[in-house]
C-alpha positions in Angstrom: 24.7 -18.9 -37.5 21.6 -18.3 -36.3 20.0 -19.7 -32.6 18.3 -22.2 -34.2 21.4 -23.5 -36.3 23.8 -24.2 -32.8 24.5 -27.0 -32.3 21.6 -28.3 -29.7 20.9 -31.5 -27.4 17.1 -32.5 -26.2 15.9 -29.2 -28.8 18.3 -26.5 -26.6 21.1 -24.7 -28.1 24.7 -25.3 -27.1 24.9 -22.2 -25.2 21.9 -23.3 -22.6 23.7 -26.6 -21.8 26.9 -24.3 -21.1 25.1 -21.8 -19.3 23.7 -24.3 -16.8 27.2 -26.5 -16.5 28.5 -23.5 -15.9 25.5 -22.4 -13.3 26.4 -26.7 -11.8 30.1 -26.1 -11.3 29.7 -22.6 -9.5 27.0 -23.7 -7.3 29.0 -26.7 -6.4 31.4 -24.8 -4.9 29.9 -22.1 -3.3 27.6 -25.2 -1.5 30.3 -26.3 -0.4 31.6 -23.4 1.5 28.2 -22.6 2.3 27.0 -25.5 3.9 29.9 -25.0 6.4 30.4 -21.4 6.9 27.9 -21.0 9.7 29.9 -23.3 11.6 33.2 -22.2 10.7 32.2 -18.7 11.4 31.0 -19.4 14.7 33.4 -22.4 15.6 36.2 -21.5 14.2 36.6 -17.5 14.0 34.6 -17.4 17.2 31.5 -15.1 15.9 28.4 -14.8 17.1 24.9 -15.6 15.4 23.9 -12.1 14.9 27.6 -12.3 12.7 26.2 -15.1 11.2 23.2 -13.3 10.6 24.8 -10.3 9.2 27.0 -12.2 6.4 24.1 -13.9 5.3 21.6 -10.4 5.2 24.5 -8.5 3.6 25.2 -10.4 0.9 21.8 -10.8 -0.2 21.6 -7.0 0.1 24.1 -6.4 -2.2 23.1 -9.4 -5.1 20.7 -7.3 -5.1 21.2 -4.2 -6.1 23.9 -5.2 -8.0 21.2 -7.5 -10.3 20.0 -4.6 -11.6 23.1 -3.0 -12.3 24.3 -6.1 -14.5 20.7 -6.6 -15.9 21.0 -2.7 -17.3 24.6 -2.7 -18.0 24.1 -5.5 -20.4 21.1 -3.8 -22.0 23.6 -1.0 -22.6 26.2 -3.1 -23.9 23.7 -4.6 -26.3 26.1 -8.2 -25.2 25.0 -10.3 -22.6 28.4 -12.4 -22.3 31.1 -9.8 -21.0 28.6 -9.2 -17.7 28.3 -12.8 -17.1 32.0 -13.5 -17.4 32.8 -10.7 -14.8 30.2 -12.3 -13.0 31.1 -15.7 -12.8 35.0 -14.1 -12.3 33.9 -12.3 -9.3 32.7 -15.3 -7.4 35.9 -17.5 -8.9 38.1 -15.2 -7.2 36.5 -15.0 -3.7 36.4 -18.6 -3.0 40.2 -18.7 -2.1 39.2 -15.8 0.5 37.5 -17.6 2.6 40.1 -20.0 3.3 42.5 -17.2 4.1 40.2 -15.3 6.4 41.2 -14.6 9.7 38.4 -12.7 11.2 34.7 -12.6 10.5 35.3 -9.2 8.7 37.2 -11.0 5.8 34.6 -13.9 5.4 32.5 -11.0 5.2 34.7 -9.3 2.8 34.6 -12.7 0.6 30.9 -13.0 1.0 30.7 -9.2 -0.9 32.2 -9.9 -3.7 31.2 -13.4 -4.2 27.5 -11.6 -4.0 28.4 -8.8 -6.2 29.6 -11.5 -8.9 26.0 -13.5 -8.6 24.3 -10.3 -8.7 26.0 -9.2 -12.0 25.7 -12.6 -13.7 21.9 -13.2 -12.7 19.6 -11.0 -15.1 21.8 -11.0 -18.0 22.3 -15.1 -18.1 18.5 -15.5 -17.9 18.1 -12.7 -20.6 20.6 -14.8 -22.6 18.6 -18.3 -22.1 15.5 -16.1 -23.2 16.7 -14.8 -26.1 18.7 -18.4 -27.5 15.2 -19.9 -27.6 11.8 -19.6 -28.7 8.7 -19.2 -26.2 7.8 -22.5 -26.5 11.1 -23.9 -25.4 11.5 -21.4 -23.0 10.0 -23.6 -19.8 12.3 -26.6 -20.9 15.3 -23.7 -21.4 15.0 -22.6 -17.9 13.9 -25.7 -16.3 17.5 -27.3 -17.6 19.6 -24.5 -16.1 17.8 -24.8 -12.5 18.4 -28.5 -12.9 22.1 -28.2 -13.6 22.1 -25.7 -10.8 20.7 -27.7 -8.7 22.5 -30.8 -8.9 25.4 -28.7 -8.2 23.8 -28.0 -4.9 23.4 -30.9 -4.2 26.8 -32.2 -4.9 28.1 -29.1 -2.9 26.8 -30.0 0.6 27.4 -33.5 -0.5 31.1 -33.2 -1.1 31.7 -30.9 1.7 30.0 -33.6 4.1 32.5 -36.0 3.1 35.5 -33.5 2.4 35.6 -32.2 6.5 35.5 -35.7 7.1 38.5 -36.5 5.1 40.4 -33.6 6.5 39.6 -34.2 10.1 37.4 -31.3 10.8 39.7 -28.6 8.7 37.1 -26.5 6.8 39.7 -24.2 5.4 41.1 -27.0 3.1 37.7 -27.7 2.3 37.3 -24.0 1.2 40.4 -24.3 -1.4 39.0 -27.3 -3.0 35.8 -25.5 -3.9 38.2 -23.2 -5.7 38.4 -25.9 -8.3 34.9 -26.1 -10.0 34.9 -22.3 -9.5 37.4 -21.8 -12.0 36.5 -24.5 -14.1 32.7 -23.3 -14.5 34.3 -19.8 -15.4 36.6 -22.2 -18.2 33.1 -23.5 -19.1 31.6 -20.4 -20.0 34.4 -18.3 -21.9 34.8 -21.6 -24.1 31.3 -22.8 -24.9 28.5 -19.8 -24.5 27.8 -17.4 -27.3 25.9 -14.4 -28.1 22.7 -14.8 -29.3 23.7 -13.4 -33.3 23.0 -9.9 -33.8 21.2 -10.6 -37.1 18.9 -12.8 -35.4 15.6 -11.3 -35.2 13.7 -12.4 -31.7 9.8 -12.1 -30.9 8.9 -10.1 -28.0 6.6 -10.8 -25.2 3.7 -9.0 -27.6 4.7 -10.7 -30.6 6.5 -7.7 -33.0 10.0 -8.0 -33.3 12.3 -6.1 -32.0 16.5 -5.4 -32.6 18.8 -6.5 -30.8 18.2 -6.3 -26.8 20.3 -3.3 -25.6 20.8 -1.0 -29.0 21.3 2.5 -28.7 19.6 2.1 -24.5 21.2 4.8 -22.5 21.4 4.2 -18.4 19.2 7.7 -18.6 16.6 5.2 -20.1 16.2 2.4 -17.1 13.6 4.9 -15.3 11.8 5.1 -18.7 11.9 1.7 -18.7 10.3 1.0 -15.3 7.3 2.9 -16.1 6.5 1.5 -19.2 6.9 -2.2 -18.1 3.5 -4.1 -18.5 1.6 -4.5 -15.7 1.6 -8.5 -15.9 5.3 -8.3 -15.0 4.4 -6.2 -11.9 1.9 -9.3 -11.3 4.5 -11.6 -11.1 6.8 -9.3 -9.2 4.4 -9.8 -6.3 3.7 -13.1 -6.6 7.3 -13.7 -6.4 7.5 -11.5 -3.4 4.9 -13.5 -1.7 6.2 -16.5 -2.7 9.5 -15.6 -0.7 8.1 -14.4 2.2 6.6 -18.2 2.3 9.9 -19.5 2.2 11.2 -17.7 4.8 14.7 -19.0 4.1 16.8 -22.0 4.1 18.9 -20.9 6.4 16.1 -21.9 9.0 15.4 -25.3 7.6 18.7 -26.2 8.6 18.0 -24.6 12.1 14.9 -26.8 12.4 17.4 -30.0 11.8 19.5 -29.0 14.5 16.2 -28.8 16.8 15.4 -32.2 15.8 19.1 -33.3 16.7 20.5 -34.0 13.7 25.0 -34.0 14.3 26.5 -31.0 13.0 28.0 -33.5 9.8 24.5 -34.6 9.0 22.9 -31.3 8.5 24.1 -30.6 5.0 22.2 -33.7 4.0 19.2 -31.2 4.8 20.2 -29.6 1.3 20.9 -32.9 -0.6 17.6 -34.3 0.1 15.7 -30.9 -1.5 17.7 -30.4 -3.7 18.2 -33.9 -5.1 14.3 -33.8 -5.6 14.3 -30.0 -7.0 17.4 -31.3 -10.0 14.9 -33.9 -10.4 11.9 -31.9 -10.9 12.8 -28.8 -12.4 13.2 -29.7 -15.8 10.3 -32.4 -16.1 8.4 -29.7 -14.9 9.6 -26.9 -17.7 9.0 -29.6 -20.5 5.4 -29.7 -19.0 4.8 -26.1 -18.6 5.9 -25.7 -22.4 3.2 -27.7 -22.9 0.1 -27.0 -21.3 1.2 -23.5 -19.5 2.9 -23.4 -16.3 0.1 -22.1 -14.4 -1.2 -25.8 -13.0 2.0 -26.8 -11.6 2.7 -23.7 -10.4 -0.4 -23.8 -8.5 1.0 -27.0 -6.9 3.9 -25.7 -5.9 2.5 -23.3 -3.7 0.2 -25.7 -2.2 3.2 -27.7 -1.3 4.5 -24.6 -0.1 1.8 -23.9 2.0 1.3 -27.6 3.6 5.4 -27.6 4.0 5.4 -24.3 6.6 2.3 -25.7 7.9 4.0 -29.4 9.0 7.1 -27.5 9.9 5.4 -25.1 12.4 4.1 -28.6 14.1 7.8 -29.6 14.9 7.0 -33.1 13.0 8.8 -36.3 14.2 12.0 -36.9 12.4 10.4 -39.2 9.4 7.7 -36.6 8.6 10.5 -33.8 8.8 12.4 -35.3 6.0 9.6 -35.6 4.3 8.4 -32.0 4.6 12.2 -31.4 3.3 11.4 -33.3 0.0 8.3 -31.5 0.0 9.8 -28.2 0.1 12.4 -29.5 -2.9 9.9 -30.3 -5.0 7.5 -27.2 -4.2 11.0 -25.3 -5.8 11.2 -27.5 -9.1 7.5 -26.4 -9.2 8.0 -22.9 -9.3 11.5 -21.6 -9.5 12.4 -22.3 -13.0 8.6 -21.2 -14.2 8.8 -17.3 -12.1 11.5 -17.0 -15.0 9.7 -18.2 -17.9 6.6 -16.3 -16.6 9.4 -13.1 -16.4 10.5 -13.7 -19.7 7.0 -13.9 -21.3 6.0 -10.8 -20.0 8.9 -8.5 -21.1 9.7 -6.9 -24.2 13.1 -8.5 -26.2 15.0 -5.0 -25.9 14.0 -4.4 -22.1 14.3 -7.9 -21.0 18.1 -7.3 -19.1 16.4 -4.2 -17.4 13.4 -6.5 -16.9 15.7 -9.4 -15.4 17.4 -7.2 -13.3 14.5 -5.4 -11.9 12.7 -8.8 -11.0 16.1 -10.3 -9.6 16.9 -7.5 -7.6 13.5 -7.1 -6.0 13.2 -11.1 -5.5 16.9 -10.6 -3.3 15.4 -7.9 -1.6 12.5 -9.9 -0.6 14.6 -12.7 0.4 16.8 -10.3 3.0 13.6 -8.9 4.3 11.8 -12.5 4.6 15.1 -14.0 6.1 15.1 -11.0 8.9 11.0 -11.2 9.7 11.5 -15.0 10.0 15.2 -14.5 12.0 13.0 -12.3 14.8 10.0 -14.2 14.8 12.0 -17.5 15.5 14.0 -15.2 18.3 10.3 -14.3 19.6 8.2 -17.4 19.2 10.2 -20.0 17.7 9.8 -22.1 14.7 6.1 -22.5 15.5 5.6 -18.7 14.9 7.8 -17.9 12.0 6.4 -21.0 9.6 2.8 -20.1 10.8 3.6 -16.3 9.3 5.4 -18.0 6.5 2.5 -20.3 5.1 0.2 -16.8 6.0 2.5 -15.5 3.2 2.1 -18.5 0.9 -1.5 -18.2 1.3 -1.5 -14.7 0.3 0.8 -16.0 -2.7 -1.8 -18.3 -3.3 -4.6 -16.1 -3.1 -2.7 -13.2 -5.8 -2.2 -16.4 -8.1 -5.9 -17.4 -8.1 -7.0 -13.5 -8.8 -4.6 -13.1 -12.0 -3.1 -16.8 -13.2 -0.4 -16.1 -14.8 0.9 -18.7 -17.1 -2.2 -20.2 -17.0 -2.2 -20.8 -20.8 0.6 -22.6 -22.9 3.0 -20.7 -24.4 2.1 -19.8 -28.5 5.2 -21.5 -31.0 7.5 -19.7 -33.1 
């Protein structure tokens, strides 16, 4: 069996669609407790924003670090499949946590090593994607996952909406039924994703081929590795950074529905609405980048980027806010899924966990650090002053894209 010779729907190998069912059914449930943890944390356990504040920066913290570990552990291994599974386990197991915590320091406890499971699983997934494709089916590859992903965010805050509705306000037995995709997305991916075939050979970024990613690589060897990583990865390392820091967070879109007065039940529809339109862009948009390069709607992305901060620094009237939202969900179906093709093109096959890793673990670090500048500006100025400093940032973004465009050229077939 070879990756060509799985079985494959729409051109994409089995273990794609299982890797983004799998990605659907975990992100299902961890929308669903996320979309109410704020308020349960603060409602119900009596904490206090900076708490609030704290989960939320900690957790990132440690997804990242941790995305480098799994990104060079699996380059060790030479498997990708054992990391993701531990991964994936991780985050099964703490979902029942958070309905049993009593205090703020178990949700915290709960939000660790639900974190420490998506930093594990992240690099060595996307290696996998990478490696069960070609480079010209890489955008579609990618672009599939994100969408599976993403319509399990959206079903997430979706069910949970109705679910604390149907339990009269109790979030903990909302929390245990987010248990149940959890563990069937783990079901998901011990059953139906495979290694990519160790006699399989698989092009690198430069063209030669290479063995199989992770033979004979020592952990001795990931500072090797650093160094010699081309320099057009380190250009989109900063664009992604940029790009971040123009997100701010989404933590704070759901703070600027509160300031327009939306009930506490309706702001989860904050995350249906973007990411209804990101499911529905994401892979329409890989299919096109495989095409004609994913520079262009890239590019577009972070213009809708840019004009999103800009109308949400206005404080628009409730019609134009919702708007803005589907603006920001289709800025990500513009540019999430192709950061990772645009990663995967620019690293060798037998560095490309490392590679992952590094890139996944510096994008979470830029993510902590952007959610805390945009956290104190709003405590200083308000929305008006951290969306103003985010589109700054997605200027700049812009700005490093127009310098060095990458992926401004289709991809070359196998």
């Amino acid at each position: 069996m070879n990756r060509k010779r799985q079985g494959a729907l729409w051109g994409l190998p089995t273990t794609v669609w299982a890797l983004g069912l799998t990605s659907l059914l975990m992100d299902a449930s961890s929308e669903m407790i996320h979309a109410l943890l704020p308020v349960f944390l603060t409602g119900t356990l009596g904490a206090s924003a900076l708490i609030v504040g704290l989960v939320e920066g900690l957790g990132e913290a440690v997804a990242a670090v941790c995305k480098l570990l799994g990104g060079a552990l699996s380059d060790r291994l030479g498997r990708r499949k054992p990391v993701v599974v531990a991964g994936y386990g991780l985050a099964a197991v703490s979902k029942p946590l958070f309905a049993l915590a009593l205090s703020p320091a178990m949700v915290i406890a709960a939000r660790v090593i639900d974190r420490i499971g998506k930093g594990l699983r992240g690099a060595p997934r996307d290696a996998l994607i990478a490696e069960w494709v070609d480079e010209s089916r890489r955008g579609a590859a990618f672009g599939l996952r994100q969408s599976l992903d993403t319509i399990g965010a959206l079903i997430g805050p979706l069910a949970a909406s109705l679910l604390v509705i149907a339990f009269a306000g109790e979030m903990r037995a909302v929390f245990l039924v987010a248990v149940l995709p959890a563990a069937m997305s783990v079901f998901v991916l011990i059953r139906w994703v495979r290694e990519r075939p160790a006699n399989t050979s698989c092009e690198d970024a430069t063209g030669k081929d290479k063995d199989h990613a992770g033979s004979g690589m020592r952990w001795a060897d990931v500072p090797l590795v650093v160094r010699r990583l081309p320099w057009r990865f380190w250009i989109v390392v900063v664009l992604a950074v940029l790009l971040m820091g123009g997100r701010a967070g989404e933590a704070f879109l759901l703070l600027a529905a509160s300031n327009h007065g939306l009930a506490a039940a309706t702001v989860p529809l904050v995350f249906v609405t973007m990411n209804a339109v990101y499911a529905a862009s994401a892979y329409p948009v890989g299919r096109l980048a495989d095409r004609f390069g994913a520079g262009l709607p890239f590019l577009a992305g972070l213009l809708l980027l840019l004009v999103a901060d800009v109308l949400l620094a206005l404080a628009p009237p409730l019609p134009v806010f919702w708007l803005t939202i589907a603006l920001w969900g289709l800025h990500m179906g513009l540019t999430q899924s192709l950061l990772l093709t645009l990663v995967a093109a620019s690293l060798p096959d037998g560095e490309r966990g490392t590679g992952f890793g590094i890139f996944h673990m510096l994008f979470g670090l830029a993510a902590l650090a952007a959610g805390l500048l945009a956290g104190r500006l709003w405590d200083i100025g308000g929305p008006a002053l951290a969306y103003v400093t985010a589109a700054g940032l997605a200027g700049a973004a812009l700005l490093w894209f127009g310098l060095h465009r990458p992926g401004s050229h289709p991809p070359t077939t196998s």
